[in-house]
Every structure is written in C-alpha cells, then in structure tokens.
C-alpha atoms as a printed R data frame, in Angstrom:
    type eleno elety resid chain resno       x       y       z
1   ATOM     1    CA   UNK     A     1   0.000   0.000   0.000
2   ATOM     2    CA   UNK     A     2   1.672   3.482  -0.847
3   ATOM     3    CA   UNK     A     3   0.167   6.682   0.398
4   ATOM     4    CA   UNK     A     4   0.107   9.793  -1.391
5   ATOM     5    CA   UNK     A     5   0.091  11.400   2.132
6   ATOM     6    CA   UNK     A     6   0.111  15.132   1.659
7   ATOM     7    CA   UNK     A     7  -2.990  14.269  -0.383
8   ATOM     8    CA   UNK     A     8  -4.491  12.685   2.750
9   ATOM     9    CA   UNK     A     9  -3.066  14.921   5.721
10  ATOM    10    CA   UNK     A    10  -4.607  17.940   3.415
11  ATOM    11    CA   UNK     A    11  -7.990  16.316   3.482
12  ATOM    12    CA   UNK     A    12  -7.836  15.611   7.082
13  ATOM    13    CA   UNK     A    13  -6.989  18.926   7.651
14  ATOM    14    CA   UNK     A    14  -9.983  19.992   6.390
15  ATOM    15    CA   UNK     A    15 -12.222  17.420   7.230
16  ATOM    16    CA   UNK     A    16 -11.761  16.456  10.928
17  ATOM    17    CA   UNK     A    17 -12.573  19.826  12.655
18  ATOM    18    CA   UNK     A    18 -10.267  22.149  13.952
19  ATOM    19    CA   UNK     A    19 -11.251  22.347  17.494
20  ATOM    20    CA   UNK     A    20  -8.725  18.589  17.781
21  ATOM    21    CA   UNK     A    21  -6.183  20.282  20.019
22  ATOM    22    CA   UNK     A    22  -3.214  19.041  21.660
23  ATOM    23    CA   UNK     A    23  -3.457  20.054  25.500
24  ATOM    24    CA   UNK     A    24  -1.311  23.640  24.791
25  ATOM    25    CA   UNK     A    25  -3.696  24.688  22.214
26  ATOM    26    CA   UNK     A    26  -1.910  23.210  18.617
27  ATOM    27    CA   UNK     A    27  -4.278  21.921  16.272
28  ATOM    28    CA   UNK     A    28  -3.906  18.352  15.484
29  ATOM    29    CA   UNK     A    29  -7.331  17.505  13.418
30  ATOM    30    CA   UNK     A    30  -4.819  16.806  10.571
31  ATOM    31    CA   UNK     A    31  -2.697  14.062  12.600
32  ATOM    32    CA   UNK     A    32  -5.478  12.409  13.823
33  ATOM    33    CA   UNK     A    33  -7.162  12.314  10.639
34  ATOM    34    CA   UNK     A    34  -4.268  10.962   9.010
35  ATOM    35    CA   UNK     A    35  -3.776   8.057  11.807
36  ATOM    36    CA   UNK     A    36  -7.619   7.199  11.426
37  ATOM    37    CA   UNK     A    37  -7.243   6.994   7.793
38  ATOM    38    CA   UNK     A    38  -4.268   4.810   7.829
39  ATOM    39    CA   UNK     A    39  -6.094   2.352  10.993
40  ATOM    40    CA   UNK     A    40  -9.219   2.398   7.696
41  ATOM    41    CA   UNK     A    41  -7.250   1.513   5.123
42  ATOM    42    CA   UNK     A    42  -4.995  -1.451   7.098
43  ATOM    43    CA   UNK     A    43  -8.484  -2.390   8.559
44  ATOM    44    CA   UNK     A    44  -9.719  -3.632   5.012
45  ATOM    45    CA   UNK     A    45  -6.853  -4.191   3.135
46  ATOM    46    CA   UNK     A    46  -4.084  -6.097   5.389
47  ATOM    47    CA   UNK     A    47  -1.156  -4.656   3.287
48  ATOM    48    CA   UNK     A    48   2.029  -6.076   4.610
49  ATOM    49    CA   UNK     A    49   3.849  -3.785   3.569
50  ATOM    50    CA   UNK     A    50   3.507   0.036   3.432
51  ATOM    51    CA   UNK     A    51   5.089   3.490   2.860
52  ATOM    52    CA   UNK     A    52   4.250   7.072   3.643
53  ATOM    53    CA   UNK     A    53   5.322   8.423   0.049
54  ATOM    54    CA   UNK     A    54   6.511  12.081   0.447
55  ATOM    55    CA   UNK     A    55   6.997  15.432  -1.529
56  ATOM    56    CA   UNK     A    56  10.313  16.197  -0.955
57  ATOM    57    CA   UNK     A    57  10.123  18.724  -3.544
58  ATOM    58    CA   UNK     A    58   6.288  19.585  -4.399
59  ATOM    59    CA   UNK     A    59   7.486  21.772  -7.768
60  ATOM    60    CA   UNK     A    60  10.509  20.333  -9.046
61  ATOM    61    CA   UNK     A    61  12.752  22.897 -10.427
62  ATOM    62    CA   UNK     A    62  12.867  20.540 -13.794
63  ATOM    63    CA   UNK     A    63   9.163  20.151 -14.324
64  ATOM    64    CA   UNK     A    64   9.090  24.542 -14.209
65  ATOM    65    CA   UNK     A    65  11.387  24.873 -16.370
66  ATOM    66    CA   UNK     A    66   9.361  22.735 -18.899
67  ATOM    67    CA   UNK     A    67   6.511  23.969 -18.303
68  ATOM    68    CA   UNK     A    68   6.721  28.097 -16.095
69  ATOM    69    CA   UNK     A    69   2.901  28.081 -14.953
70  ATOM    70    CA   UNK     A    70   3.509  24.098 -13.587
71  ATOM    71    CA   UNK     A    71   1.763  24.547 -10.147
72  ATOM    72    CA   UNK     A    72   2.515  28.684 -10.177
73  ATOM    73    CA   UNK     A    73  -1.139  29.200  -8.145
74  ATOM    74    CA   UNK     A    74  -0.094  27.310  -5.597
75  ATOM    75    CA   UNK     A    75   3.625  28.975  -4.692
76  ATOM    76    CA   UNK     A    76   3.591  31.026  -1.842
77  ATOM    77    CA   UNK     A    77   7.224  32.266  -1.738
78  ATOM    78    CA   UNK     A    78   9.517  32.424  -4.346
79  ATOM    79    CA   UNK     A    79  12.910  30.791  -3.521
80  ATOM    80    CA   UNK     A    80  15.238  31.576  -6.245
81  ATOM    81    CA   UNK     A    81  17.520  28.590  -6.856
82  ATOM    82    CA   UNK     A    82  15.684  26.631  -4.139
83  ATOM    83    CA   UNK     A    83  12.383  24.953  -4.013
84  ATOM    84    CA   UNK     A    84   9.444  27.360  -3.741
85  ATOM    85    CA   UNK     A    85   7.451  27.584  -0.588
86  ATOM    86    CA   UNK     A    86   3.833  26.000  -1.004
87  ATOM    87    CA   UNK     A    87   0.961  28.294   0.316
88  ATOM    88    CA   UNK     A    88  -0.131  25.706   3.177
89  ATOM    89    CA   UNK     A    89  -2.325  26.968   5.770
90  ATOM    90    CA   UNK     A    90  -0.523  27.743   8.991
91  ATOM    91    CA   UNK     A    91  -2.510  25.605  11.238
92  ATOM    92    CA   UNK     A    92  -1.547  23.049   8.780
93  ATOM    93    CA   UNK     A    93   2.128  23.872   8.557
94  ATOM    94    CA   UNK     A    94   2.513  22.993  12.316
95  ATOM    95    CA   UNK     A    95   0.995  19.369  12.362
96  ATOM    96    CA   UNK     A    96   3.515  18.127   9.405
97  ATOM    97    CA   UNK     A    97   6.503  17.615  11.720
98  ATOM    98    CA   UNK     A    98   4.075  15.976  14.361
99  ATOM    99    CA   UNK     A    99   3.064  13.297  11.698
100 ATOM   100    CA   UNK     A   100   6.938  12.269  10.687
101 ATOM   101    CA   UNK     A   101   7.492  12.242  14.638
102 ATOM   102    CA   UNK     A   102   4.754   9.749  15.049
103 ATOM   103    CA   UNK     A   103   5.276   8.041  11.961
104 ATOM   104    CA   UNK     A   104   8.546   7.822  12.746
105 ATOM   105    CA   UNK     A   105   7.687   6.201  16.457
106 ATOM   106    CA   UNK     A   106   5.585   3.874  14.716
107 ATOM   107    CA   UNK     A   107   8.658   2.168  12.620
108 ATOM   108    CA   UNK     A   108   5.815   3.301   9.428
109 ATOM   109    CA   UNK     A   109   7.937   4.049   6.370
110 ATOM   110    CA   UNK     A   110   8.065   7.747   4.777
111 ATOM   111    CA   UNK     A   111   9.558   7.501   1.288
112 ATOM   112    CA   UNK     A   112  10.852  10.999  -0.303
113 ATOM   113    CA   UNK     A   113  13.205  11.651  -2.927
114 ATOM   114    CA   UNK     A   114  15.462  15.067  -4.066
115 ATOM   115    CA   UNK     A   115  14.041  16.854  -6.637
116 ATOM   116    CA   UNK     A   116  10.643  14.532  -6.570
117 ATOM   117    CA   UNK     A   117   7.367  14.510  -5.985
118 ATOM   118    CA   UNK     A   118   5.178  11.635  -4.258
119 ATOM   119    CA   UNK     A   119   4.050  10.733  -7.448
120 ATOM   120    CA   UNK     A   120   7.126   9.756  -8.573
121 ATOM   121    CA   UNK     A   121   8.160   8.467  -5.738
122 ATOM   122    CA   UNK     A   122   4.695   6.042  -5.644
123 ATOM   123    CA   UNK     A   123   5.438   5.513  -9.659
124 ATOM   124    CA   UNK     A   124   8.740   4.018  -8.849
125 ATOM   125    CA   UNK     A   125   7.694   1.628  -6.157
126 ATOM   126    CA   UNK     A   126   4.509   0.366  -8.007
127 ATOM   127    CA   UNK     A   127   7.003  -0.351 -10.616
128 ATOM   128    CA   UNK     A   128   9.443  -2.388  -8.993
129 ATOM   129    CA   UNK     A   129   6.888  -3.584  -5.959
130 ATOM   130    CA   UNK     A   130   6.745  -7.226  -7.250
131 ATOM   131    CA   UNK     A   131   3.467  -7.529  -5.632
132 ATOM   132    CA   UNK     A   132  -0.082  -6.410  -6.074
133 ATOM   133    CA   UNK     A   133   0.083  -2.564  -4.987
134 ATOM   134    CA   UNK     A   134  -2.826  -0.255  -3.609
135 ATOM   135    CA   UNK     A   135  -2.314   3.087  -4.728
136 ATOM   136    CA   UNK     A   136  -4.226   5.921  -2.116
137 ATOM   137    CA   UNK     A   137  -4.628   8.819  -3.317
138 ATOM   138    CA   UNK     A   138  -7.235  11.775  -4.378
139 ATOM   139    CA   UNK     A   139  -4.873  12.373  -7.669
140 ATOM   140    CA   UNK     A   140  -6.440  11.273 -10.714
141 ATOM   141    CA   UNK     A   141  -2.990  11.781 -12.268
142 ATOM   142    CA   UNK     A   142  -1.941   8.535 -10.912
143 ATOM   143    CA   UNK     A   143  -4.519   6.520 -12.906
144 ATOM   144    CA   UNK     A   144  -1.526   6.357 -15.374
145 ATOM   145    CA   UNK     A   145  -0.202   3.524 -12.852
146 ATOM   146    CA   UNK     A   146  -3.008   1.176 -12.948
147 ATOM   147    CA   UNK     A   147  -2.227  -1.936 -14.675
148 ATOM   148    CA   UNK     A   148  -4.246  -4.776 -14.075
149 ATOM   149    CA   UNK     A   149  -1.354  -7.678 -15.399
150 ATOM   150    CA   UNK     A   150   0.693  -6.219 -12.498
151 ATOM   151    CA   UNK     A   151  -1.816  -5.821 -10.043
152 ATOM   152    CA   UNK     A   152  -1.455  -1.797  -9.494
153 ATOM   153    CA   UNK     A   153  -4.649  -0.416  -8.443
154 ATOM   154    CA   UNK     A   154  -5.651   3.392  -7.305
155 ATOM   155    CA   UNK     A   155  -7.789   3.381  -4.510
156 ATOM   156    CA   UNK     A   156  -9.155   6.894  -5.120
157 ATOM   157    CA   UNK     A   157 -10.132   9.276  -2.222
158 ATOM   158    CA   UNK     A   158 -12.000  12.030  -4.461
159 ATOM   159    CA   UNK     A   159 -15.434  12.011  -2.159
160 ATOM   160    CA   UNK     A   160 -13.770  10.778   0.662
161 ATOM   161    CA   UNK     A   161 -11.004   8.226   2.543
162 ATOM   162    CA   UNK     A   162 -14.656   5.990   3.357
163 ATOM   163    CA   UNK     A   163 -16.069   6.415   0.341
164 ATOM   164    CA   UNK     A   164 -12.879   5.957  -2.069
165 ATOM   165    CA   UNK     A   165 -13.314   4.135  -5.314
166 ATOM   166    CA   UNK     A   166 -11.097   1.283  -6.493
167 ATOM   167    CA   UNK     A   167  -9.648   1.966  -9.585
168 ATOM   168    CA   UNK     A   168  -9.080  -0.382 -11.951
169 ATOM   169    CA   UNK     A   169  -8.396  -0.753 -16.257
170 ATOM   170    CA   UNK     A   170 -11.979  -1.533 -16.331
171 ATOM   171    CA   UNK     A   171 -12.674   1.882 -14.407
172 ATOM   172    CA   UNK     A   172 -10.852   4.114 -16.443
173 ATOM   173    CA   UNK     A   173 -12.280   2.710 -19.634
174 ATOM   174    CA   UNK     A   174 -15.336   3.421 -18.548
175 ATOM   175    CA   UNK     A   175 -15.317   6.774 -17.067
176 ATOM   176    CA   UNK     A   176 -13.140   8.474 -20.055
177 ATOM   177    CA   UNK     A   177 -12.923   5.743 -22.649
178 ATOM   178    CA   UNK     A   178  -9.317   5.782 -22.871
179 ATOM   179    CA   UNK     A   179  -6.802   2.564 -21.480
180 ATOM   180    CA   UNK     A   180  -5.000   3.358 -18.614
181 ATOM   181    CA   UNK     A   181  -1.751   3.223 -21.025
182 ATOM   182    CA   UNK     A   182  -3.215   6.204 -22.509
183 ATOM   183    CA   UNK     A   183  -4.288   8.026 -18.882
184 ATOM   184    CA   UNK     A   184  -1.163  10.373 -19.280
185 ATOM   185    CA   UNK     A   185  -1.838  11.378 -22.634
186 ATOM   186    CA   UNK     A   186  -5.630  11.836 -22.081
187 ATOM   187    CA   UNK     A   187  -4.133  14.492 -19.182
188 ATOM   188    CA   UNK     A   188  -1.804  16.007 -21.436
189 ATOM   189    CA   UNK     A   189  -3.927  16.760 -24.072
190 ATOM   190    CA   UNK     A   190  -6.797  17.916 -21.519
191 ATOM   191    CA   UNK     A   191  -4.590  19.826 -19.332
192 ATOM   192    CA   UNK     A   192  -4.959  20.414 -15.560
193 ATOM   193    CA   UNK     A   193  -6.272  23.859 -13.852
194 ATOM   194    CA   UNK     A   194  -5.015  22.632 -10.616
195 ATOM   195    CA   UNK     A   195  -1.679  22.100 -11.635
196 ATOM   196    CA   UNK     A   196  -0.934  24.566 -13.761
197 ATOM   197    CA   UNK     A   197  -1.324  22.627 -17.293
198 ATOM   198    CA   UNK     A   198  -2.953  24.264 -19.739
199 ATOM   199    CA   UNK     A   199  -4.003  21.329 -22.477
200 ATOM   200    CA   UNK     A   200  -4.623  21.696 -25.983
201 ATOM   201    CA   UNK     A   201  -6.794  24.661 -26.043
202 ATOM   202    CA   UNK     A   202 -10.088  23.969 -27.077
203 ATOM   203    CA   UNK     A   203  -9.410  20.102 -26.681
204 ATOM   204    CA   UNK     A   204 -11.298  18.527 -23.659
205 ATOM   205    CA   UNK     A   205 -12.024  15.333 -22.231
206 ATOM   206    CA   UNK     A   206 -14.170  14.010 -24.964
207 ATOM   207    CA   UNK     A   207 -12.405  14.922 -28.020
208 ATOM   208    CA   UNK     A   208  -8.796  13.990 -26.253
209 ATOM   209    CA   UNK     A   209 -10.411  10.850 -26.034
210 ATOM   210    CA   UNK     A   210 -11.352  10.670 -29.380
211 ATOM   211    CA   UNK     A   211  -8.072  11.396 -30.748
212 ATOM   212    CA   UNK     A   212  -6.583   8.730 -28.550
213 ATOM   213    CA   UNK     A   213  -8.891   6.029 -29.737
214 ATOM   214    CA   UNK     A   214  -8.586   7.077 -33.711
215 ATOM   215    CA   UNK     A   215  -4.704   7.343 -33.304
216 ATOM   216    CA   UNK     A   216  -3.688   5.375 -30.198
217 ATOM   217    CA   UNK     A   217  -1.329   7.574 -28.389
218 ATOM   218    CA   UNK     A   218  -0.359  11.484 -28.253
219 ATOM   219    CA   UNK     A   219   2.477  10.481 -30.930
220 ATOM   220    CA   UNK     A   220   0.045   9.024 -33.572
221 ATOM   221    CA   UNK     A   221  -2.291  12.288 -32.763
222 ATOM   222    CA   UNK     A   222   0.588  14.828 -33.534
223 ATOM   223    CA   UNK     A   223   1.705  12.520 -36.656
224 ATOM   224    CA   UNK     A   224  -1.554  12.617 -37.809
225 ATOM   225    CA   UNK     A   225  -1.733  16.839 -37.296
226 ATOM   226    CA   UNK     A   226   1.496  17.050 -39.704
227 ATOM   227    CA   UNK     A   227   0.100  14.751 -42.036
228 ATOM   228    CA   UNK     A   228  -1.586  16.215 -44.513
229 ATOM   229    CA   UNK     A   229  -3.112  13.223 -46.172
230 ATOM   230    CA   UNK     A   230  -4.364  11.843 -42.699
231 ATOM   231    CA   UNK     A   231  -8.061  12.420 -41.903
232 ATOM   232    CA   UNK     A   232  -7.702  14.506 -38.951
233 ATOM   233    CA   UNK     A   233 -10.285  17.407 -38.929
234 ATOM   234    CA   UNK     A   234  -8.584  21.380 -39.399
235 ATOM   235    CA   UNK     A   235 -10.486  22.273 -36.650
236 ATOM   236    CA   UNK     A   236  -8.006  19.773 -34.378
237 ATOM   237    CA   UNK     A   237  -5.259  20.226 -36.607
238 ATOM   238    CA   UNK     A   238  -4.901  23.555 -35.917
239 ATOM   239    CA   UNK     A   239  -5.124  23.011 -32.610
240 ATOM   240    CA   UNK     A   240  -2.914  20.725 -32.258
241 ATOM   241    CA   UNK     A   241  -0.582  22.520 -34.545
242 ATOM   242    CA   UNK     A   242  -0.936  25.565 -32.508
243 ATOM   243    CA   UNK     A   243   0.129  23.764 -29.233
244 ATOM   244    CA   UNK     A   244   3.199  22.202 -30.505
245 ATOM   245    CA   UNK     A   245   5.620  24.100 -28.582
246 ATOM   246    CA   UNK     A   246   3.276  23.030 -25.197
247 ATOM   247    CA   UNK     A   247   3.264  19.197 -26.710
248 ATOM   248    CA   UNK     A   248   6.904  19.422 -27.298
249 ATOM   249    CA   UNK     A   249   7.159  19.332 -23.232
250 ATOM   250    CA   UNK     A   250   4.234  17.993 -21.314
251 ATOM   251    CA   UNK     A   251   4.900  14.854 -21.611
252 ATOM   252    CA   UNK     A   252   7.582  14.587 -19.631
253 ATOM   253    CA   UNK     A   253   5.971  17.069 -16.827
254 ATOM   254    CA   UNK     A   254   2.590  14.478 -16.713
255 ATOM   255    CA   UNK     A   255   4.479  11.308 -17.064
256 ATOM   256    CA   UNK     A   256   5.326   9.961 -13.669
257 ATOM   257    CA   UNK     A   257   8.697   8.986 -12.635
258 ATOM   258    CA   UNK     A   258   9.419   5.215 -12.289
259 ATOM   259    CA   UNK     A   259  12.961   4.843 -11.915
260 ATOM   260    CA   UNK     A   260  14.324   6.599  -9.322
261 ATOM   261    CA   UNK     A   261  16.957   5.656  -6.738
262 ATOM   262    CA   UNK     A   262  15.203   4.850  -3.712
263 ATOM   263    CA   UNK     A   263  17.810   3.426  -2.101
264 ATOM   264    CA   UNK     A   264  16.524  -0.155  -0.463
265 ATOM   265    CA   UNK     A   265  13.893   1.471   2.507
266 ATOM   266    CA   UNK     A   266  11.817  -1.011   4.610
267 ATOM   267    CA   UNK     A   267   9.068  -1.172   3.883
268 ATOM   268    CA   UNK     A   268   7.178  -3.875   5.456
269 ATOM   269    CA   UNK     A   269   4.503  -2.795   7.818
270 ATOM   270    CA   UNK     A   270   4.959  -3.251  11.484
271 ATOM   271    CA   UNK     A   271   3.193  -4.906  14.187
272 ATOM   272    CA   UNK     A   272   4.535  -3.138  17.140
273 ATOM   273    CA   UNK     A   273   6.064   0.683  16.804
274 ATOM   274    CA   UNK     A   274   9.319   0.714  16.776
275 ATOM   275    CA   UNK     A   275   9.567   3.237  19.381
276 ATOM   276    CA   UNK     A   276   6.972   2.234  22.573
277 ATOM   277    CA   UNK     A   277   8.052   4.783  24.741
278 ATOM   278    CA   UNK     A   278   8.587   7.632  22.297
279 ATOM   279    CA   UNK     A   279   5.221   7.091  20.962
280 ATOM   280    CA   UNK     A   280   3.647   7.360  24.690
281 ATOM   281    CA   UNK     A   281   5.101  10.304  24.954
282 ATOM   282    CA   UNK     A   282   4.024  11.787  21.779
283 ATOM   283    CA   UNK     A   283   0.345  10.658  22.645
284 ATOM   284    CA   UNK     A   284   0.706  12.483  26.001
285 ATOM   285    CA   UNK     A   285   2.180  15.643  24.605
286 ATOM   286    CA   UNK     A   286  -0.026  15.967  21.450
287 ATOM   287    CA   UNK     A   287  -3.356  14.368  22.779
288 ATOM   288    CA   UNK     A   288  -3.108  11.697  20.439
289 ATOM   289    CA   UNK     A   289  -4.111   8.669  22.673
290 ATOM   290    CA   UNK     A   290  -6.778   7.444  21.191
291 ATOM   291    CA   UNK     A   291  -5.734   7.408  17.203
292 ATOM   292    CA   UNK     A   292  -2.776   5.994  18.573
293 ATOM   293    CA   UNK     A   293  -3.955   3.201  20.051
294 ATOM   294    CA   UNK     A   294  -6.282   2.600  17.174
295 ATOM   295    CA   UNK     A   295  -3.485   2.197  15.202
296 ATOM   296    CA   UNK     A   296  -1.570   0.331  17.481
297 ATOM   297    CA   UNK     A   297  -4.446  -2.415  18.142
298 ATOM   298    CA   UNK     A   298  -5.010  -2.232  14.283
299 ATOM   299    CA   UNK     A   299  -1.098  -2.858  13.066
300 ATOM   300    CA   UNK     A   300  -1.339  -5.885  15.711
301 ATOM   301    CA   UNK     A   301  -4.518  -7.473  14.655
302 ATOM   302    CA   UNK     A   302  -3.451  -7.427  11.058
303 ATOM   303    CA   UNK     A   303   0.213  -9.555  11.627
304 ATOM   304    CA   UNK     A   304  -2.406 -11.825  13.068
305 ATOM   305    CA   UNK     A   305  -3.801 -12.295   9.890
C-alpha cells in the first residue's frame, strides 16, 4: 500500500474539525485524521507492507522549467535557486513535523526523494513492488499507474477516505474511454487547472479521447496533425498545430517517474512501533491517545492475519 500522504493529511486537515487540540492549544485535526485513515485503510486491506510516500520537492525545479505556470497558483514564496514555498495553511504547517514524529515512532515508512514529488516516488515503487500494490490517493494523475497484469490499483479518495473508489483498467475505460496506457496522454492533451497545465486549447475530455482512440497515443495524434493526407479534422489540426511548442514538453511534466533511486527502505509494515516509549510520549504531549492506540491495536490485529 503506498500513500500519497500530503494528499491525505490535506484532506484531514480539512475534514476532521479544527477544534482537535493538543493540551497547549496546537491543532492536530490533521494528525489524527491521518492516523484514522491509515487504521481504515490497514483495517480492510491487510497490506504487509507500506510506505508514507513524500513530496520532498512539491514543484521540481525541472518540471518549471518545462513547463513556467507548472503549479505557479499554488507557490507562496519564491525561492530563487531553491524549491518554492507552497501556500499551506498555517494551522496546517505545524501538524507536518508531528506526523513524521509519530510516523517515525511507529517504525511506518516515509519515502521521499530530491528533486521529486510523491508521485514519482509512488510511480517508482509500483514499478518495482513485485506484488499487487494499492495506490491511495485523491490524484487522478496517478490513474496512469493502474495496470491490471501487475496488479497496481488506485484506490481513489475524491469524495472521501470511506467512500474511495477502487480503480481499476476496467474503471478508467469506462469513465473516459481511454486505457490506462493512454491516462497520461488523455491528461496532457486535456490539461490540468489545478496544476498549472494548460491542455490543448479547445481540446477537452471528450475529443482527447477521441483522438486517442482514432490514433492510439499522443504520438500518432501529432503525426496525424502534420500529415496532410491523414483524416484529422482542421479544426483539431490547428489546434494541435498551434500547441506544438506546449506538446513538445508535457509529456515529460505528466508522465510519472518510475525509476528513481530509492535506495533499499523497509518497507514492510509493522506490528509493534518501533519506538513504545517515544510514541507514549508523543500521545501524552499531542493528545493523540486514542488514534494511537487505534493504530496500534489495528497494526497488531493485522500480523495476526
């Protein structure tokens, strides 16, 4: 099971309320969210084995330079030659180092990588996993993973961590009637408002999807656009034409990464924490006592499986 965490810590943050304060007043709503979600998810699925995948860069300096307005809305301080500081709410800010302390306590994996996003980071290990693999996220952009041969399924958290969907090939025919081999190309071609991707202008969902299934992947589409004997429309020819210097790049930005160095991290789930005592103390200090032992009682019943 990999987490796309920041995608679930921001949805507890704003879904558990904010009056979840540790005894000197910090909020917590967003690590006690996150616990609860991760007690759910163990609860049905058993995983053995499980990482906390982490944005150790959230903007990579490599995807901006491909592509300038690549998550622009979200930067809240410019940091030049560094990574950009992402407008998180303050409350918010605070509760991330609680959750690596207690994740930490708990001996529960958090996987980050230089210059990387989560995404790549959960591309990379669904790649080399070697065993079925539970994707959790809320970021359709990940449906590129699925792959029913290897067993790689999203379990998508759009309305909800108890209402996810499971995500499968089957799924993502249906919903957009492209394969999930041509999920990245689909989001090229349709852009993204919430990360800063424009699309094709004047291309959407449908017709991306049209293109895809008359030419079979964003190569055979931009063939087809400098063809002049193919039977592409001028209408999308033009388009297409006109976003060249946009299709010369996105790829690359969409695509998730799959091979990066991860080094060898543990990642098999535990059924104790590896750190009793530092996690009773981070329970006392943060008034986290009862996810914690949630978790605790959960993480032991599932070794007993």
């Amino acid at each position: 099971m990999l987490l796309d965490t920041a995608s679930l810590y921001f949805r507890a943050f704003y879904g558990v309320p904010d009056t979840m304060r540790a005894p000197d007043g910090t909020p917590v709503n967003a690590v006690r969210g996150l616990l609860d979600f991760i007690s759910r998810l163990v609860e049905e699925y058993e995983p053995t084995h499980l990482a906390c995948c982490w944005d150790n860069d959230w903007r990579p300096q490599w995807r901006v330079d491909l592509i300038p307005t690549y998550k622009a809305h979200r930067v809240e301080e410019e940091v030049p030659g560094g990574s950009d500081v992402e407008e998180v709410p303050d409350p918010l800010q605070v509760q991330i180092p609680i959750i690596v302390d207690v994740l930490a306590a708990f001996g529960i994996a958090v996987v980050g990588a230089d210059e990387y996003e989560a995404d790549d980071v959960i591309g990379t290990l669904a790649t080399g996993a070697g065993m079925p693999v539970e994707i959790v996220t809320g970021d359709r952009d990940l449906f590129q993973l699925v792959d029913d041969t290897a067993g790689v399924r999203v379990l998508y958290t759009a309305r909800g961590v108890g209402k996810h969907e499971r995500v499968t090939e089957d799924v993502i025919l249906e919903k957009y009637a492209v394969r999930a081999d041509q999920y990245a190309d689909f989001a090229t071609l349709r852009g993204d408002n919430s990360d800063g991707l424009p699309g094709v202008a004047g291309v959407g969902e449908k017709t991306a999807a049209t293109l895809l299934n008359r030419f079979g992947d964003l190569d055979g589409i931009r063939a087809a656009a400098l063809d002049p004997e193919s039977d592409l429309g001028p209408g999308p020819r033009r388009k297409l034409l006109d976003a060249a210097p946009y299709l010369d790049v996105a790829p690359e930005v969409v695509a998730v990464a799959r091979t990066i160095d991860l080094g060898s991290p543990e990642l098999a789930l535990p059924s104790v924490p590896a750190d009793i005592d530092g996690l009773k103390v981070l329970a006392e200090r943060w008034g986290l006592d009862t996810p914690i032992a949630r978790l605790v009682n959960v993480l032991t019943d599932n070794n007993r499986q």
